[in-house]
C-alpha positions as CSV (number, residue, x, y, z in Angstrom):
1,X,-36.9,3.9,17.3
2,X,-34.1,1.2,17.0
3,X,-30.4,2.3,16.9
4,X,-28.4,3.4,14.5
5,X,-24.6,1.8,13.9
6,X,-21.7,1.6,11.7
7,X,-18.3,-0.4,11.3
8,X,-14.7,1.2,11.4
9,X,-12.7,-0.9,9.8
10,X,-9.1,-1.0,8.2
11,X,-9.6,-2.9,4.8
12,X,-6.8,-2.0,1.7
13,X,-7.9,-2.3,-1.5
14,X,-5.1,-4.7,-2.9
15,X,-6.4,-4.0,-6.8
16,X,-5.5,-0.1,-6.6
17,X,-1.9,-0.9,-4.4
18,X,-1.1,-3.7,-7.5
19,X,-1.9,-0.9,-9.9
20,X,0.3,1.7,-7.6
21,X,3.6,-0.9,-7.9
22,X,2.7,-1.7,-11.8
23,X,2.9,2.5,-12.3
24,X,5.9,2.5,-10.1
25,X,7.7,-0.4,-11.1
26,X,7.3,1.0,-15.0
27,X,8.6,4.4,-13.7
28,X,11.7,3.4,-12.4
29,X,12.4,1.2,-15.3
30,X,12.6,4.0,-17.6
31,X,14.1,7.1,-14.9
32,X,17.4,7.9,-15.7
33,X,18.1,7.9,-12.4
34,X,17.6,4.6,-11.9
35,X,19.7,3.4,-15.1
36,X,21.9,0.7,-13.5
37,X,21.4,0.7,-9.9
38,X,19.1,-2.5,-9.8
39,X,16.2,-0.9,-8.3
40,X,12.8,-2.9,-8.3
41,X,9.9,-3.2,-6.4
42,X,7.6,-6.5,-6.4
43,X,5.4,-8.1,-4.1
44,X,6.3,-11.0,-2.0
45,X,3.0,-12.6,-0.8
46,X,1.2,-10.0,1.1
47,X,4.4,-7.5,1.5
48,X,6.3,-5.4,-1.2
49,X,9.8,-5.7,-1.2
50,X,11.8,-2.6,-3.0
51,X,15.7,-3.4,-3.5
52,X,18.6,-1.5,-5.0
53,X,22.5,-1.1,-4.8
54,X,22.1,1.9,-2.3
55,X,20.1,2.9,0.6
56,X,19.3,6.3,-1.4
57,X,17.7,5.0,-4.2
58,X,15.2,2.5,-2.0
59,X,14.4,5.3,-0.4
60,X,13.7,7.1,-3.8
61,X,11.7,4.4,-5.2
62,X,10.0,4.1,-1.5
63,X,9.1,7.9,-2.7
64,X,7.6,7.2,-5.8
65,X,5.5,4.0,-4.5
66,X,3.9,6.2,-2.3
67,X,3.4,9.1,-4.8
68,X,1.5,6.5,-6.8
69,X,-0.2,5.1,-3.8
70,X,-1.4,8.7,-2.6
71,X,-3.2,9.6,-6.3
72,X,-4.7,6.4,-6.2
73,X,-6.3,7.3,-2.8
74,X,-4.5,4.8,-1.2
75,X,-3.8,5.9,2.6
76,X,-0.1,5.7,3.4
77,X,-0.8,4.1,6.7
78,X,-2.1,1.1,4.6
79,X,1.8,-0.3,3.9
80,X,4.1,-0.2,6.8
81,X,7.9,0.1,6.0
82,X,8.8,0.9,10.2
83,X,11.3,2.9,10.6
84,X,12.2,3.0,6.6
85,X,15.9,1.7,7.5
86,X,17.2,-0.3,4.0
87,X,18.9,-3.2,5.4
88,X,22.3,-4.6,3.8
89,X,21.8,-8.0,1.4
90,X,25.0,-8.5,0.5
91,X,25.8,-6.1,-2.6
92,X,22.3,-4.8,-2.4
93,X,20.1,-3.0,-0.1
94,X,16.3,-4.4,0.5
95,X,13.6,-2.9,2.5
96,X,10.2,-4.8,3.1
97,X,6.7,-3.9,4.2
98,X,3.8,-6.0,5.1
99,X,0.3,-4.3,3.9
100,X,-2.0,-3.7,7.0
101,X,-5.2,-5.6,7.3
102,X,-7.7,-5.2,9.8
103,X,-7.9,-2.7,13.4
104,X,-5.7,-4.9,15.8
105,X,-6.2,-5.2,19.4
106,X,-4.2,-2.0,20.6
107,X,-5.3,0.3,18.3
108,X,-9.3,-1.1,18.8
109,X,-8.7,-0.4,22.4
110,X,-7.1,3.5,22.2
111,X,-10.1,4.1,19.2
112,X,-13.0,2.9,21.4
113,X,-11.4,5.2,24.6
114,X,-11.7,8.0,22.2
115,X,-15.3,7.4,21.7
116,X,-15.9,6.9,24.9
117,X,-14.0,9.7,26.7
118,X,-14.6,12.7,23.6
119,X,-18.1,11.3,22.2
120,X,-21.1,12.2,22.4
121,X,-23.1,10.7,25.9
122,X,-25.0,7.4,24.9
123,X,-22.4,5.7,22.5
124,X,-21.7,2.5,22.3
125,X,-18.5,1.2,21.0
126,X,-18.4,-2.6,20.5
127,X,-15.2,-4.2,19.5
128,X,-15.6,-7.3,17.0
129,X,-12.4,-8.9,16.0
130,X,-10.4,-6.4,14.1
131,X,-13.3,-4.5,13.0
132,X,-15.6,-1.7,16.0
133,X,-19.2,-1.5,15.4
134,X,-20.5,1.8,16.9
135,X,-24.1,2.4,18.3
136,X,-26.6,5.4,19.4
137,X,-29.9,6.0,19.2
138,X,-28.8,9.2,17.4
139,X,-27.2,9.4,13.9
140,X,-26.0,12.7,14.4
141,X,-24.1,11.2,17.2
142,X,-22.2,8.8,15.1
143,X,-21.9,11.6,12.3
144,X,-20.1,13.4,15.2
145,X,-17.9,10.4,16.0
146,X,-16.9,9.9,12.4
147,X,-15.8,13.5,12.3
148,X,-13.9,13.2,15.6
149,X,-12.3,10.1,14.4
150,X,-11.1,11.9,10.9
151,X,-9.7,15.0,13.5
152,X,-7.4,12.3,15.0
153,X,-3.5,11.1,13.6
154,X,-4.0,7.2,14.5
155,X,-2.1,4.9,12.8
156,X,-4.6,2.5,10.9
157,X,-6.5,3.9,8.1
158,X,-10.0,4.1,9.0
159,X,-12.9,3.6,6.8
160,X,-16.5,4.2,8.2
161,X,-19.1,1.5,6.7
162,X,-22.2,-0.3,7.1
163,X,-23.9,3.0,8.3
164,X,-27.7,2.1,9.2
C-alpha cells in the first residue's frame, strides 16, 4: 500500500480580508463614533494600515476589522498588528500590519517537533519551503495529527490540504 500525506500550509485568502476592510471601512464611515476623528483603514501593498487622531479609536477600528475578519472565517492570526501599540504621525496615530503568508522557518521547525515527539510512531514530517508535507502509511495516523495540530495555540493559521 503506498503512503498517505497531506500539506499544512498557511495561505490567506486576500478576496475575503479585501471584503473584511470594504465592510469595515463602510462601518466606520457611517458610526457616530467615528464622526470627525479621521479614522480609516486601507491597504498599503500587502499590509493594512488603520489611522486616526487617537490611539483609542485605532484600536476601535482594529476591533471592528477583526469582527469582520472573524465572520468571514478569516483566522486572526492571518494579520499581524505585534504588540497593537498605535504609533504617533504627527497629529495622527497609525498602526500597520503585514498579512502572513506561508509557515516560516521557526514555526516549521516547533510544528514538525510536535509531530514527531506527540504523533503517532511512523510519521514522517517533511519540511518544503514554507509549506510541511506529512507522511504514514496510516490515514488515521495523519487524521490523528490533524486533530493534535487543531488542540495546539501556534501562531500561524494552519490549513490541512492535499490529503491523499
Amino acid at each position: 500500500m503506498a503512503d498517505s500525506s497531506f500539506d499544512i500550509v498557511s495561505k490567506v485568502d486576500r478576496q475575503e480580508v479585501d471584503n473584511a476592510l470594504n465592510q469595515a471601512a463602510k462601518e466606520i464611515a457611517t458610526r457616530y463614533d467615528f464622526k470627525g476623528v479621521g479614522a480609516s483603514i486601507e491597504w498599503s501593498g500587502e499590509s493594512i494600515v488603520i489611522k486616526a487622531n487617537s490611539a483609542e479609536r485605532v484600536l476601535a477600528v482594529v476591533d471592528v476589522f477583526e469582527t469582520k475578519l472573524i465572520r468571514r472565517g478569516v483566522s486572526l492570526k492571518s494579520i499581524d498588528f505585534g504588540d497593537k501599540e498605535p504609533k504617533a504621525s504627527g497629529k495622527e496615530y497609525v498602526l500597520s500590519g503585514p498579512t502572513k503568508e506561508g509557515i516560516d522557518q521557526e514555526n516549521a521547525k516547533k510544528i514538525s517537533k510536535i509531530i514527531r515527539d506527540e504523533g503517532p510512531k511512523g510519521v514522517k514530517p517533511l519540511i518544503q519551503g514554507d509549506e510541511l508535507r506529512v507522511t504514514s502509511k496510516s490515514r488515521d495516523d495523519l487524521q490523528a495529527i490533524i486533530a493534535l495540530l487543531k488542540g495546539k495555540d501556534l501562531d500561524v493559521a494552519l490549513q490541512f490540504t492535499n490529503y491523499r
